[in-house]
C-alpha positions in Angstrom: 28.6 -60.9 57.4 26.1 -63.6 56.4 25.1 -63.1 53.3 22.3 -65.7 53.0 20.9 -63.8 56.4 21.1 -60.5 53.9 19.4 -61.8 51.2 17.0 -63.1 52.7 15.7 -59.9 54.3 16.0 -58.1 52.1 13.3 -61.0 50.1 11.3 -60.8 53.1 11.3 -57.0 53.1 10.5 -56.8 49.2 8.0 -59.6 49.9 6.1 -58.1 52.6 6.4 -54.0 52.6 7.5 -53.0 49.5 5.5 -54.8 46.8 2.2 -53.3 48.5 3.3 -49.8 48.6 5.0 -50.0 45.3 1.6 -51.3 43.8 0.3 -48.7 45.4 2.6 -45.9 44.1 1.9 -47.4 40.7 -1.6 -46.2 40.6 -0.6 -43.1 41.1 -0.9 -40.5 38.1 2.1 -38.5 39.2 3.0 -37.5 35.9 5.6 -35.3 35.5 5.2 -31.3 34.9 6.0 -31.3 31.6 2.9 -33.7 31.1 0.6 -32.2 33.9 1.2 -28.8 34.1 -1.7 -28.4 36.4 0.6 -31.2 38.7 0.4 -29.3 42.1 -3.7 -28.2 41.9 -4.3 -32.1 40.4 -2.3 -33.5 43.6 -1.3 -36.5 42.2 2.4 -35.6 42.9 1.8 -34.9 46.5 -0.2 -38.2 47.1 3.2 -39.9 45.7 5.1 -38.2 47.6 3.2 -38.5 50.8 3.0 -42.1 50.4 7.1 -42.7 49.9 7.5 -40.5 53.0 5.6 -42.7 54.7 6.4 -45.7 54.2 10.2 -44.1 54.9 9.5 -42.7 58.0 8.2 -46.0 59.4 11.3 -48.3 57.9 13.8 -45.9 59.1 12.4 -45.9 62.8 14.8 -49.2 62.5 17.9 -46.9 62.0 19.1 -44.6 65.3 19.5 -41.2 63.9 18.0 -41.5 60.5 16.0 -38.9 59.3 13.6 -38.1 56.5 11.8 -35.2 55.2 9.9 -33.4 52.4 11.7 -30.4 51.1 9.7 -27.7 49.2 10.9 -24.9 47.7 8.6 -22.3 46.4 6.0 -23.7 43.6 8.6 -25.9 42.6 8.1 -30.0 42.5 9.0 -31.7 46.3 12.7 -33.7 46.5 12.1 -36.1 49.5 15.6 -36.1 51.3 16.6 -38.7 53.5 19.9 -39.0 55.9 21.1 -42.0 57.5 24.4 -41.6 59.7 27.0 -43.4 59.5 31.3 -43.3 58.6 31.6 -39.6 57.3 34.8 -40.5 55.3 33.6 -41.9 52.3 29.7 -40.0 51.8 27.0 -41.4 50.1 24.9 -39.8 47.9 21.8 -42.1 46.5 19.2 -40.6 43.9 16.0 -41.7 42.2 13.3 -40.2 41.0 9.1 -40.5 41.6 7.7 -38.6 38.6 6.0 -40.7 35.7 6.1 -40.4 31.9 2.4 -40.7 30.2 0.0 -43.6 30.6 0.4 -44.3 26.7 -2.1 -46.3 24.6 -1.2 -49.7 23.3 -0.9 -51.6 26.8 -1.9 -55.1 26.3 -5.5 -56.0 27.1 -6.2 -56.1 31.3 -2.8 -54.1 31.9 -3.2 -50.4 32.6 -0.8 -47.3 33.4 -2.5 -46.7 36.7 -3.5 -50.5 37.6 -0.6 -52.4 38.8 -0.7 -55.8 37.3 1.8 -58.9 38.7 2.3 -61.6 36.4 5.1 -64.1 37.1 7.6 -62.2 38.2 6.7 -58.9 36.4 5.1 -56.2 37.8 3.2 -54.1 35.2 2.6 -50.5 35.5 4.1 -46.8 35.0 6.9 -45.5 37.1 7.8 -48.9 39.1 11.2 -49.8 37.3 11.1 -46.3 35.9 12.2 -44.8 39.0 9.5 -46.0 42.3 11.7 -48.5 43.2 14.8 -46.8 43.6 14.0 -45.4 47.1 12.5 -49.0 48.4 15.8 -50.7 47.0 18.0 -47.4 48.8 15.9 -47.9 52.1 15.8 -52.1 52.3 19.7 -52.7 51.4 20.7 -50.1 54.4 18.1 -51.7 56.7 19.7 -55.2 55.8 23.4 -53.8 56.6 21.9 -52.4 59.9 20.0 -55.8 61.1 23.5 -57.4 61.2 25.5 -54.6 62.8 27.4 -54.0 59.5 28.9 -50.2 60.0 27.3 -48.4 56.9 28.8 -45.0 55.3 27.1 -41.8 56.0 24.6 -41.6 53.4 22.0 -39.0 52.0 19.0 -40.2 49.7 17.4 -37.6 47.1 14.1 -38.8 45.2 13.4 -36.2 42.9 9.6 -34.9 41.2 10.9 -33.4 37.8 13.3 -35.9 36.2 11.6 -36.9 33.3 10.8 -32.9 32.7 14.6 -32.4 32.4 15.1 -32.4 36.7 14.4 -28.0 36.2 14.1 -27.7 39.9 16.7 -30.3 40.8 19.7 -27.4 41.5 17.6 -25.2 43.7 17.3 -28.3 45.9 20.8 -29.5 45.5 21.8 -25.5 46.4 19.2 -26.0 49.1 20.5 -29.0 50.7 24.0 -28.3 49.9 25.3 -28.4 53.6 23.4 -31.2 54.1 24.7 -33.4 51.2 28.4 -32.5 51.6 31.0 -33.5 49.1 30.0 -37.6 48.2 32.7 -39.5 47.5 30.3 -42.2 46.0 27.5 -41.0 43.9 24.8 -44.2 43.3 22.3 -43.6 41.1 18.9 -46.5 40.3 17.6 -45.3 37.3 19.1 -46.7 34.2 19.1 -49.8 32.5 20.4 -53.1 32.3 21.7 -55.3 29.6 19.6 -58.6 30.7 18.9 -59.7 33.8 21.5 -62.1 34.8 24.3 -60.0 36.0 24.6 -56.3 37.4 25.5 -53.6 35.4 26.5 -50.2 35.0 25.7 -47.7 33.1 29.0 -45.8 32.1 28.0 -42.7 30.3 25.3 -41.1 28.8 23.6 -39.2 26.0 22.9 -35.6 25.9 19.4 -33.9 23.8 18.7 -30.7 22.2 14.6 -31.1 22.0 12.4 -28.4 20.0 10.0 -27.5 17.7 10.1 -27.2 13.8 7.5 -25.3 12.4 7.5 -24.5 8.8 4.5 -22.1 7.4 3.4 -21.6 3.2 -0.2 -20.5 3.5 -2.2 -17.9 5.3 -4.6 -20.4 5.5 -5.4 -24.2 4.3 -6.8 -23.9 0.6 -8.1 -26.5 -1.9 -5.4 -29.0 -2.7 -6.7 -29.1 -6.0 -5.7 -25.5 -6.4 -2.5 -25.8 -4.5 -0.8 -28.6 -5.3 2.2 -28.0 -7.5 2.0 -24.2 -7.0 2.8 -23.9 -3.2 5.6 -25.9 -1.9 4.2 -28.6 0.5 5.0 -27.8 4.4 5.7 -31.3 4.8 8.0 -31.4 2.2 9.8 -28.1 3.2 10.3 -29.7 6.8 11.8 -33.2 5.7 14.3 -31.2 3.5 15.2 -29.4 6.3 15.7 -32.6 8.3 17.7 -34.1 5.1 20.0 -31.5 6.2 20.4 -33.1 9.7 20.1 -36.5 8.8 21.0 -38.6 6.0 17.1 -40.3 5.5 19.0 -43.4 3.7 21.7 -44.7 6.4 19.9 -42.9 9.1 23.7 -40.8 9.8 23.7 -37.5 11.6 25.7 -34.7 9.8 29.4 -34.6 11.5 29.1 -31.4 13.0 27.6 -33.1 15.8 29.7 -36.2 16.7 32.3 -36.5 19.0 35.5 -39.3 19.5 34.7 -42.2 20.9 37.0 -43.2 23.6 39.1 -46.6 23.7 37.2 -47.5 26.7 34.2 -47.0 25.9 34.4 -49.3 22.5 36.1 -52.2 24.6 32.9 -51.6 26.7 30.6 -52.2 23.6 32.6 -54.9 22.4 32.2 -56.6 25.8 28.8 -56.3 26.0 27.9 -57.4 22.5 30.0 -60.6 23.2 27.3 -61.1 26.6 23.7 -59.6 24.8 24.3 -60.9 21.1 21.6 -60.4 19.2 19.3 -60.0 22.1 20.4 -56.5 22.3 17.8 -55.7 19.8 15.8 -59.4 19.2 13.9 -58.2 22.9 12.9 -54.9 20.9 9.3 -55.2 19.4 10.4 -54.7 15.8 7.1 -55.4 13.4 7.6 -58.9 11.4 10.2 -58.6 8.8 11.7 -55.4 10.3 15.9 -55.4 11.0 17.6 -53.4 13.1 20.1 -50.6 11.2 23.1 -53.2 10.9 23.8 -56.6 12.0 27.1 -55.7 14.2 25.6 -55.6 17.9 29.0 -53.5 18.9 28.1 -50.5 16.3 24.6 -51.0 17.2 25.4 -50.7 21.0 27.9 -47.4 20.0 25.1 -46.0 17.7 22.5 -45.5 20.5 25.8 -44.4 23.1 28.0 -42.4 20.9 26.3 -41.1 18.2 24.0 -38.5 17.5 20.4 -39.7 17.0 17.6 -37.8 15.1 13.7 -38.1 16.1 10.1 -36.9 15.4 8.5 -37.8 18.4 5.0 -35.3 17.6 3.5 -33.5 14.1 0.9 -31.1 14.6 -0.8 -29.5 11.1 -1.4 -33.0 9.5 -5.4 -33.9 10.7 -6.1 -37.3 11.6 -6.6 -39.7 8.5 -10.3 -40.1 9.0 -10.7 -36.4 9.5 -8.3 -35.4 6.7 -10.0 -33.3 4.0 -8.2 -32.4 0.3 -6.5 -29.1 1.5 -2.9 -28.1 1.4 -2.1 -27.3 4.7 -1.1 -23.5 5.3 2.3 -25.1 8.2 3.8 -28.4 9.4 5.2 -28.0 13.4 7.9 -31.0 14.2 8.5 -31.9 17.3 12.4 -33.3 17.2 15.1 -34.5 19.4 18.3 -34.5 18.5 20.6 -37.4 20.8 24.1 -36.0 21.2 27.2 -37.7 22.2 27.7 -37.4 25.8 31.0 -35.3 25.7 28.9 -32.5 22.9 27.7 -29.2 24.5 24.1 -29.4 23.7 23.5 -25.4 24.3 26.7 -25.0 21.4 24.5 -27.6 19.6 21.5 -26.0 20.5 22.9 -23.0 18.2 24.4 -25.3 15.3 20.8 -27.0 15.0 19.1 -23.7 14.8 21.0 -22.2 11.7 21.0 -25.4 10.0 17.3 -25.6 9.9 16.9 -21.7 9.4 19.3 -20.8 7.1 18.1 -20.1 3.6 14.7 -21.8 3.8 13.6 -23.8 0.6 11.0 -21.4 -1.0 11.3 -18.7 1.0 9.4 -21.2 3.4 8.6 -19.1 7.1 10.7 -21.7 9.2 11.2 -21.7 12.6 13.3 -23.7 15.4 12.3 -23.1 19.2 14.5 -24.9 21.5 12.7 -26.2 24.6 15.2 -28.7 25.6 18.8 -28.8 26.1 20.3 -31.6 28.4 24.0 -32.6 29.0 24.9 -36.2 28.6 27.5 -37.8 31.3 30.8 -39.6 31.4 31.8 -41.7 34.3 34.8 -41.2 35.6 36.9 -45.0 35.6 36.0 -46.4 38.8 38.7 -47.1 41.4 40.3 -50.0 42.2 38.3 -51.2 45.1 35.3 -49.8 43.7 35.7 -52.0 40.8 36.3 -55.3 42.9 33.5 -54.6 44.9 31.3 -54.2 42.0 32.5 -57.4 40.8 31.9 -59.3 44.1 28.6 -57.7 44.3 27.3 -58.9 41.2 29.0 -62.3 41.6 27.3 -62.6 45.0 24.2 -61.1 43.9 23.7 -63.1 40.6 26.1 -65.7 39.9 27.3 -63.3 37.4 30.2 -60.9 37.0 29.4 -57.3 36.1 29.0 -55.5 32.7 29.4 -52.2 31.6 27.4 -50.1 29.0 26.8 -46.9 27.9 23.5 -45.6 28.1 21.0 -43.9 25.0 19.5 -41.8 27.4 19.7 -39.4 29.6 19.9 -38.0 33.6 20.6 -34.6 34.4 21.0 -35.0 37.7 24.8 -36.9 36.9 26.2 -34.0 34.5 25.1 -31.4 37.2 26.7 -33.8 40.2 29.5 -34.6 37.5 30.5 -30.5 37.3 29.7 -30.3 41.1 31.8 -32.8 42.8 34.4 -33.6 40.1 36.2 -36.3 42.5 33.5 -38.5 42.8 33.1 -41.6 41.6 30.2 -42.7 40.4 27.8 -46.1 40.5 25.2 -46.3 38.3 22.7 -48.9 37.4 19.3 -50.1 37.6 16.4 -52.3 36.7 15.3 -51.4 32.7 16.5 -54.4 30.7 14.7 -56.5 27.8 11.2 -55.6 26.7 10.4 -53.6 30.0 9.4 -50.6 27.7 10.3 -47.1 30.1 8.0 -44.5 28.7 6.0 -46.8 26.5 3.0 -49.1 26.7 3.4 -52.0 29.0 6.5 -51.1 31.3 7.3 -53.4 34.0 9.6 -53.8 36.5 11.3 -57.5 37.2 10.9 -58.2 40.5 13.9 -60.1 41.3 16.2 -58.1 39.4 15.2 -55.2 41.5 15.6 -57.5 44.4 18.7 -59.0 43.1 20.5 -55.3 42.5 19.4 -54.4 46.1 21.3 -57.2 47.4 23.7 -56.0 45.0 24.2 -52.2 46.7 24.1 -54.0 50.0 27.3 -54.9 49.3 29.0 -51.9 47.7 27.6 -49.7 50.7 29.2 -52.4 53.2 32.3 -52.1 51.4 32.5 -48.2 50.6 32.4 -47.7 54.4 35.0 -50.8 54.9 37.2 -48.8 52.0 37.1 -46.0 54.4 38.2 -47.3 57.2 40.4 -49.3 55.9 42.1 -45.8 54.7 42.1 -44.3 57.4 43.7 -47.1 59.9 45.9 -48.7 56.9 43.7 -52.1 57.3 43.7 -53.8 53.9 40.4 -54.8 52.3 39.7 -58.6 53.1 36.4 -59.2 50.8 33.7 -61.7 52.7 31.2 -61.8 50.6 30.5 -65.9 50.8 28.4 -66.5 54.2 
């Protein structure tokens, strides 16, 4: 194989048909049903959608045999579902996902959500690293194999519409397509995040959440502070003691009912990447001036948002606005938490912990209520085999000049624990394009260009050599890695 021929294809590719429909894509409100519940009468989804496939459909005319289409089940969101044929010995299974978290407010001045913005070589804009790019990078890296007559693996491509509302409708599909996907042996997944953006690296386990709301009620009805004060317990106040129960407001510490071991592996993992990050693993992080992080020791800090279990408010409702705030003591105080568990926790056994902490024996008699609206399993990767491993290590070194790294990941993906339970023996490849300051979910999220286009180049490789794995196995040819032109 030439790999300077690969890489440059897949350049010119990125340079002249993805970044235009990508930009497009971008300005795209797709959000995600949890966030437009209204999704399929707005039609942003479908315009997303619509616009992937097509740009698909005309790439993949390159490829004898491969297929595309739109699958729709019911009223639930669309999957686009792609197979390319290939060496049915070691399936490929390659997932993304096209829904969008909220525009947010705080994007710097000219940048916008919806208005894709290049500068240098950051694209600017909701959804591209966070997942759109995941089915260009899928589609270019197998076109690039295929322009050189390199034999690729049988592979199937699933973009999801509901990740970043839990992936709800994500079984019916995969129970849909089930015949379809068959049993992957190699399960390659774009969207997490990366350490920097010098080397490749996967993403070796991740978090699970139990999400809810905490609503805590005194009063009837709001009444003059004046009045109140110091007679009825504070709402507020009720609710953080509850949360004092769940987390220790000085270190920040979750109570040990829900942490879990941390494996061996997964430490020397930390360790390693704190030696390659230092103190950029949280200098890239927009801390105010004057602000540290919650210790000094990059490792613990790298184990704190992997490991352990992770408390936060992300909404209040009951408080007005401080301009609109009046001198009443509010009649109830509604918290919207989530709770980060370790990725080997049950987060439905949590799901029942958390409740009767919070419930139990209310401070004043306080009228307290949990609702769970979230539980999500978190993910361990199986180790990766032995030629899996080299290949990811030549693929990175090709790629980037760089060997690989490993870390575990603070979020979360459904779509792995469900795959996890479902095909138990595969293994597992997980990366993607989120590294320093590129702010998924949050005001000014951007996507570096030639990371992405580095990590294609990147999967290039560990496609070429899954299918080279399998035939080696099956005609007893040992692996001979090429990856210098």
């Amino acid at each position: 194989m030439d790999l300077s021929a690969l890489q440059d294809f897949i350049e010119d590719l990125w340079s002249s048909h993805v970044m235009p429909t990508l930009m497009s894509y971008i300005a795209i409100p797709c959000e995600s049903p949890a966030f437009d519940p209204a999704w399929e009468a707005n039609g942003y989804m479908e315009r997303a959608v619509e616009l992937m496939a097509a740009w698909s459909r005309d790439q993949l005319t390159a490829i004898p045999g491969a297929s595309i289409e739109v699958v729709r089940l019911d009223s639930r969101t669309p999957v686009i579902f792609i197979e390319i044929p290939g060496d049915e010995c070691v399936p490929v299974l390659l997932y993304g996902h096209l829904d969008k978290q909220p525009p947010m407010e705080g994007w710097t001045h000219g940048r916008s959500a919806w208005v894709p913005s290049l500068e240098g070589d950051r694209l600017y804009g909701r959804g591209g690293a966070d997942d759109g790019y995941a089915l260009f990078s899928a589609i270019t890296a197998l076109r690039a194999l295929h322009a050189q007559g390199i034999a690729l693996p049988r592979c199937t491509i699933l973009i999801e519409a509901c990740e970043e509302s839990g992936s709800g409708d994500l079984p019916f599909h995969v129970a849909h397509l089930a015949d379809r996907i068959g049993t992957p042996a190699l399960v390659v997944a774009l969207d997490a995040g990366c350490g920097n953006y010098d080397q490749l690296w996967l993403t070796t386990s991740l978090r699970g959440q139990v999400g809810g709301t905490l609503t805590v009620l005194v009063l009837d009805e709001g009444i003059h502070s004046g009045d109140g004060s110091g007679v009825v317990p504070s709402s507020f106040r009720v609710a953080r003691r509850l949360l004092s129960r769940l987390e220790c407001e000085d270190s920040g510490e979750v109570t040990e009912q829900f942490h879990a071991p941390i494996p061996a592996p997964s430490r020397l993992q930390a360790e390693s990447a704190a030696q390659a990050l230092g103190t950029g693993f949280y200098e890239q992080l927009p801390l105010a001036h004057g602000v540290s992080p919650v210790s000094q020791d990059v490792a613990e800090l790298i184990l704190n948002r992997a490991w352990r279990p992770q408390l936060a408010v992300l909404g209040i409702d009951g408080l007005p606005a401080v301009a609109q705030a009046p001198a009443v003591t509010q009649p109830s105080t509604s918290l919207k938490i989530a709770l980060r568990l370790p990725p080997t926790v049950d987060p439905l056994a949590a799901t029942a912990v958390l409740k009767t902490l919070l419930e139990t024996d209310p401070p004043y008699g306080a009228h307290v209520v949990f609702q769970p609206q979230l539980q999500s399993k978190g993910w361990l990767a199986p180790t990766l085999s032995v030629w899996l491993e080299r290949s990811v290590q030549e693929a990175s070194m090709a790629a980037f000049g760089a060997p690989s790294a490993s870390i575990g990941g603070g979020g979360g993906i459904p779509f792995l624990s469900m795959l996890g339970e479902r095909f138990p023996d595969a293994q597992f490849v997980v990366t993607g394009v989120l590294g320093p300051q590129s702010n998924a979910h949050g005001p000014n999220e951007f996507l570096h260009v030639p990371t992405a286009i580095r990590l294609t180049v990147a999967m290039a490789l560990i496609l070429r050599d899954t299918q080279r794995h399998a035939a080696s196995s099956a005609n007893t040819i040992p692996h001979q890695p090429d990856h210098q032109p």
